[in-house]
N, C-alpha and C positions, 0 to 999 in steps of 0.2 A: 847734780841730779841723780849720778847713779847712786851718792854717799844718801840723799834725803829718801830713797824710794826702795834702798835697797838690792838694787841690779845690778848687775854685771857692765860696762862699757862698749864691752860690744854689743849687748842686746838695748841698751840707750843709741848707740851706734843706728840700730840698724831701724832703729822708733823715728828717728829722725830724718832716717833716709826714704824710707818708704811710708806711705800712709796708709798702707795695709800689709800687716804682719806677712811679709813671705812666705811663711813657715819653713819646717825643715829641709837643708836641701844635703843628701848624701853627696858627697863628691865622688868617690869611690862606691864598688859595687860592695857588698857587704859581703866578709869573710865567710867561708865555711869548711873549715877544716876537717870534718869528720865525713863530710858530702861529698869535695870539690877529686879526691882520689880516685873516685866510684862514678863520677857524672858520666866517662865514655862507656862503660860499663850498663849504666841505664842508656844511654841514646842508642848503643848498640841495639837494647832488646825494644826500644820502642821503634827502630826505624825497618828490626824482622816484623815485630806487626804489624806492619802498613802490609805487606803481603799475606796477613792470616787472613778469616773471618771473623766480622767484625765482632760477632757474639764467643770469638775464641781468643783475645787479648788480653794481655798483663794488664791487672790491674793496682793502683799504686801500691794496695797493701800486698799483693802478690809478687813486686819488685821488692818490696823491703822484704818479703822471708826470703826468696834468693840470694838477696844481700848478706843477707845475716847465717842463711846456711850453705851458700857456696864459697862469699870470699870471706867470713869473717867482720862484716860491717856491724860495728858500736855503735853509730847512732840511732835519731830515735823517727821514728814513724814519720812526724809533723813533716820535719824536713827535707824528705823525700815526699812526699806529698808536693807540696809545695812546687819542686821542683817540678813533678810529673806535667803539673796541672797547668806551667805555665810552658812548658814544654810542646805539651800538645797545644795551646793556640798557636803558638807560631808555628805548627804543621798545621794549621788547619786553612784551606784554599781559598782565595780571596779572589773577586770577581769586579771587573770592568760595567759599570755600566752601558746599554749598548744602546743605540737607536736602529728600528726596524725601517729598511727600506718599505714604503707603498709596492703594495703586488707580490710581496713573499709569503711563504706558509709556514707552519709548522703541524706533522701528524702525530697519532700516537692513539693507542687501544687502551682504553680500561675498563674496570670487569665491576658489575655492582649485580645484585638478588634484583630481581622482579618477579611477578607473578602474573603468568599469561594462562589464560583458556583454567584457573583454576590451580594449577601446578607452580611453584616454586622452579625457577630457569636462574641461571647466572647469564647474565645478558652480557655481552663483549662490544663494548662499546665505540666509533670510530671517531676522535673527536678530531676537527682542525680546525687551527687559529690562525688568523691574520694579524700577524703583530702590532701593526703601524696603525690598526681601528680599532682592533681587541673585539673584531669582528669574529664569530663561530659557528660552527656548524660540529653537531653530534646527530649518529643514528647508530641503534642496536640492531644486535643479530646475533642468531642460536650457541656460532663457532666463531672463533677468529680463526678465520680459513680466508684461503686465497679469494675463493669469489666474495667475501665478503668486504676483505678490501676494497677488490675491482667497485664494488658497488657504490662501497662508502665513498670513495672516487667521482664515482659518475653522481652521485643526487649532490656529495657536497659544490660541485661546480656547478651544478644546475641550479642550487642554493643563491650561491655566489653572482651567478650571472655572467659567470668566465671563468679561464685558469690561470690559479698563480705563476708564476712567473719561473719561483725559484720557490722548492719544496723543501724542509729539514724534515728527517725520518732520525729513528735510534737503526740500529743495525740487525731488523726485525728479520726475521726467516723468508717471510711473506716476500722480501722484495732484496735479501742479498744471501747470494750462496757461500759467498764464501770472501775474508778478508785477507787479500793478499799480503806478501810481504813488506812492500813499499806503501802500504794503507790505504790502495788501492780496492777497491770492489765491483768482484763479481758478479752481477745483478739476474737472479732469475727473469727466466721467458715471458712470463706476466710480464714482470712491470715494466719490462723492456719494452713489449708491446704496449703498454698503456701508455708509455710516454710516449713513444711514437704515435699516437693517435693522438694525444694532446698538447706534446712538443712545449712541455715542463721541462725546467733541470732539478738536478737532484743533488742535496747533502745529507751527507751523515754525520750524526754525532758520534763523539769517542766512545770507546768500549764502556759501560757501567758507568758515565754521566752523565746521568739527565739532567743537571742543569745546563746541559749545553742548547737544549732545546725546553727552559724554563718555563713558558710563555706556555703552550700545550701543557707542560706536567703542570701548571698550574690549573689549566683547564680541566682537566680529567676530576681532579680533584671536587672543583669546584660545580663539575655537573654532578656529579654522584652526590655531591650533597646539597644542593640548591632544585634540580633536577629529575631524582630521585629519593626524595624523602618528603611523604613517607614512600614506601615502597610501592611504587604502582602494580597496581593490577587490572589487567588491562584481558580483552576477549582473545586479541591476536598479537603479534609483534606490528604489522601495521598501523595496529589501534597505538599502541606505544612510540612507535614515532612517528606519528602524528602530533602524539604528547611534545613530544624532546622538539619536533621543526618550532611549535609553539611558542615553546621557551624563549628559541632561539631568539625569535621574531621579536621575543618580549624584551630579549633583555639588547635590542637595538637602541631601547628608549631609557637607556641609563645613563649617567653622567660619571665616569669615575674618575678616583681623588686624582686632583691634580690638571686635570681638564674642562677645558672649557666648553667642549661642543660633546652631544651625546656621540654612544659607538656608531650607531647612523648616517650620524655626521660626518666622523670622521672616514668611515665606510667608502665614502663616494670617492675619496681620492685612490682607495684600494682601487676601486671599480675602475677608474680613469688608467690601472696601470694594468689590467687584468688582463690577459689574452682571448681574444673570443674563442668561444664555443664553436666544435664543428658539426657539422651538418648531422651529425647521428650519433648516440653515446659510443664507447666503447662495449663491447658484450661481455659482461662481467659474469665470467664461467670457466670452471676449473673442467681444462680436456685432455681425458684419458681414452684409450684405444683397450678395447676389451674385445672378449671372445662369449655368445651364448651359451650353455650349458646343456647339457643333455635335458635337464628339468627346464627348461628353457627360461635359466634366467641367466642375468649377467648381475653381475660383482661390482660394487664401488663404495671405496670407503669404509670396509665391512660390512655393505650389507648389500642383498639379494633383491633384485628390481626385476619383475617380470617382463618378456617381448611375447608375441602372437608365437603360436609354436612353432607357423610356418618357416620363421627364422633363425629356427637351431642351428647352431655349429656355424654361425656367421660372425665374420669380425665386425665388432661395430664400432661409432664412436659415441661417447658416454661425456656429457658434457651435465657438470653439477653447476647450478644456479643456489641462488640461496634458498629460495624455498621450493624447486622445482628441478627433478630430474629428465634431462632429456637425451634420450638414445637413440642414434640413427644409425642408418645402414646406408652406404652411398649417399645417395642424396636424398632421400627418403626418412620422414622421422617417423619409427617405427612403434615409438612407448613413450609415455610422458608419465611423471610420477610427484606426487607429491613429496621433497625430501624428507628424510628420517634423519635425526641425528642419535640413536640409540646405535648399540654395537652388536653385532649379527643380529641386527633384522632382517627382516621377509617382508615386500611388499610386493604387494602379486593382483594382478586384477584380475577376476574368475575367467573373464568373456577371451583371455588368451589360450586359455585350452580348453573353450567351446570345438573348437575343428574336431580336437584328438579324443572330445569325450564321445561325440558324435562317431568314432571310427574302431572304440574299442568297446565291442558290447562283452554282457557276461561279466564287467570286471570284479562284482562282489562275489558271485558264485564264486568264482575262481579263484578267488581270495579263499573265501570261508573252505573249499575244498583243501586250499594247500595247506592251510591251517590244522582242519582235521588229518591230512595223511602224515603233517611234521609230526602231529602228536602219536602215531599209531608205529613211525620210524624212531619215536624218542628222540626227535631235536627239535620238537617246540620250540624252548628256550631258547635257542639258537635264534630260529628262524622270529621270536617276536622282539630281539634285540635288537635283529638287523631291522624290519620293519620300523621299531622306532627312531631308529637312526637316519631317518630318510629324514632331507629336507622339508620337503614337499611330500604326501602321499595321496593319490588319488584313488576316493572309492566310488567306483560308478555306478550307475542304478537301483540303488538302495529301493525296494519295495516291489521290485520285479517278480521274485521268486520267495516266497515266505523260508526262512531258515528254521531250523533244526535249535531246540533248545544247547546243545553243546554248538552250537554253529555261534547260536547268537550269544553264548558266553564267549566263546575266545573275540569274539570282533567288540567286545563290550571289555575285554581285556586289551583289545590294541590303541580303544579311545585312551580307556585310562593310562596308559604307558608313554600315548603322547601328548598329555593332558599339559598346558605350557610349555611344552617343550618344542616343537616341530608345527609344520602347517600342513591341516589338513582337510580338501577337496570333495565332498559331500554332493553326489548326484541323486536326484529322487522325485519320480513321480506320484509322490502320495507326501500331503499335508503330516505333519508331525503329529497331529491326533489318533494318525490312522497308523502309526509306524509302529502300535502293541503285535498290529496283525501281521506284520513282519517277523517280530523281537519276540514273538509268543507270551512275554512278560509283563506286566502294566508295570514292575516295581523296576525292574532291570533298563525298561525304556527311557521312565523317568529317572535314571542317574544317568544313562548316556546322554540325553538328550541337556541334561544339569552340566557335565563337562562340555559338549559339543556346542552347547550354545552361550560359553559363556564367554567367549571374545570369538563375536562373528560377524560374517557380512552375507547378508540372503540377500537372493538375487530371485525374485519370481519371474518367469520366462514363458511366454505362450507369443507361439509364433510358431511357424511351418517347419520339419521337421531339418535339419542338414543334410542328411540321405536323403529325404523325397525331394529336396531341392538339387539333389547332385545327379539324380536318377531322371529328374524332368526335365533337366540341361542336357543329360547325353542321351534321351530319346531318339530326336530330332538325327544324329548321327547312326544310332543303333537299327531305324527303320532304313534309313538309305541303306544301310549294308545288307538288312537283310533283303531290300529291293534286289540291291546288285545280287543277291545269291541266287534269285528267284529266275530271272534274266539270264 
């Protein structure tokens, strides 16, 4: 046969033994002489890159000029190629399939664009999965900040219907301060507390891999882009997750591959191992101990929140919510505010130095006076720098005493210096139509009033005077004494 056909003996050999061509089979790895000198040489510098950045690593043609200008390597590009390429899969980490206990979690934050009230936000989003029903729950918020957490916490178990069991986190700031040496973790006072109120346990994944907690990073993923697209625009952040609980609810009614009951379905065995809820959330609020200010605000977070003035120079306690600041003094809450996430803001509500506007009269005279004697001593300048360098500036009773054409220039110089920059306090018994009769100007009035009124808050006020109210409280006292003198 092999004389009629022309072939070789072994390959009639091996026609008869198999009835499908084996093909070739190496016995031996294939030679490479020009390579096999230099191979420790490349493994050295691929196994320092596992320690660079990942965007700062050899790449195969940057091993072969090494090659060829450090030791002298003659051969040719392919073959270190080659090598690299098969090099790197077998460094590259291979993974167990795993089965999800009923009643476990996994968490995790991701960050997608929305548009709320009109404005472009980067929304930070809290998502958690139940492994074992591929059950979820996401809700956004302004910060990833600690009350935001605490929050995403409390609505996702109310979500739920209970608390999982056993929680996987990455090694977020929010909930570990610090990773010990025996890989052990430190856990901040939050979530120390929030476990204790809902007597969850906790895991962490390893430093920089989230596939440890795959399940969630698949989830972030997949709201931002199922989710969130197109990109909502929404009136409030309420309105928005309202959107995302929605979803959630919607996609209960899915079947994924490989499953025979929808997430709903398989949901109810989560529920079966879930831990009940207690009687009352946890209070999800970041508390800081602060001090009132002479301007009577207090400080959190970089920015300025106004208290009643009666409370200057008090220590209070400053508890940030997610959209609502609240400050008290003892037991007593003394200021409530809507939060700002902007950096040195000022948020101040006028009615907290109603008392002290009430107690200091004359304040614009006395303004525009010091004004003209800086400029007559030659430190003006001085004195309209520091002026604009006030926080807060209060000018009280604007229309009381008509001003002097250089009076009402320089107070028409102090708008404009704090024109965006600083907050400023506006008293006046006369309508803005009638404030030429003040400002002696009709041209000059209307650019003060073009700067002063162009991020404001008016407040119209008619009601009994704070003296006549102060002065007809201590009658009653003042007559008795003068009784007793009489006697």
């Amino acid at each position: 046969m092999a004389r009629e056909y022309g072939l070789a003996r072994e390959t009639v050999r091996k026609m008869l033994q198999y009835s499908i061509p084996p093909g070739y089979r190496r016995q031996q790895p294939a030679k490479r002489p020009k390579l096999d000198p230099w191979v420790g040489v490349i493994d050295a510098i691929l196994n320092e890159d596992r320690e660079r950045p990942r965007k700062q690593r050899h790449t195969a043609r940057r091993i072969h000029q090494r090659l060829r200008e450090e030791h002298g390597f003659s051969g040719g590009y392919t073959i270190v190629k080659d090598y690299v390429r098969l090099r790197k899969l077998r460094q590259r980490e291979m993974f167990v399939p795993l089965a999800h206990p009923a009643g476990d979690a996994q968490a995790d934050f991701g960050e997608a664009l929305v548009v709320i009230g009109g404005e472009e936000r980067k929304a930070h989003y809290l998502a958690m999965d139940l492994p074992q029903s591929d059950d979820c729950f996401v809700m956004a918020f302004p910060a990833e900040t600690t009350e935001a957490f605490l929050e995403g916490h409390n609505q996702a178990f109310t979500y739920f219907e209970g608390v999982p069991r056993n929680i996987l986190y990455d090694n977020t700031k929010l909930a570990v301060v610090q990773i010990l040496g025996d890989g052990t973790r430190r856990k901040t006072q939050a979530f120390s507390e929030l476990q204790s109120h809902y007597l969850f346990q906790e895991r962490f994944g390893r430093p920089g891999k989230g596939n440890d907690k795959g399940k969630v990073e698949g989830l972030v993923g997949y709201a931002r882009r199922n989710f969130l697209v197109p990109v909502p625009r929404c009136a409030s952040w309420d309105e928005l997750n309202t959107h995302l609980l929605e979803q959630c609810r919607k996609r209960r009614q899915q079947r994924l591959r490989g499953k025979q009951e929808t997430i709903g379905e398989r949901f109810e065995k989560d529920r079966a191992a879930l831990l009940p809820l207690p009687e009352t959330l946890y209070e999800a609020c970041d508390k800081r101990a602060g001090r009132v200010s002479s301007l009577s605000l207090v400080r959190y977070r970089s920015n300025d929140y106004s208290v009643p003035v009666c409370w200057g120079h008090r220590e209070v306690l400053i508890k940030g919510y997610v959209h609502e600041v609240v400050i008290s003094c003892g037991a007593e809450v003394i200021a409530r505010h809507a939060r700002s996430y902007e950096r040195e803001d000022m948020i101040f509500d006028p009615l907290h130095y109603l008392a002290l506007l009430e107690q200091k009269t004359n304040a614009l005279d006395s303004l525009v006076h010091e004004l003209i004697e800086a400029k007559d001593e030659k430190r003006l300048r001085r004195f309209q720098k520091l002026l604009a360098s006030y926080e807060l500036l209060i000018i009280d009773e604007l229309g009381f005493v008509p001003l002097s054409k250089t009076g009402a220039e320089m107070l028409f110089e102090i708008f404009s210096l704090r024109y965006e920059r600083g907050a400023t306090m506006v008293t006046s018994n006369l309508p803005f139509n009638e404030w030429t009769e003040v400002l002696g100007s009709e041209r000059l009035t209307g650019a003060l009033l073009d700067r002063l009124t162009h991020h404001v808050h008016i407040l119209e006020m008619n009601g009994e005077s704070y003296r006549l109210k102060e002065s007809k409280r201590n009658r009653p006292a003042k007559l008795a004494r003068r009784s007793q003198i009489q006697n």
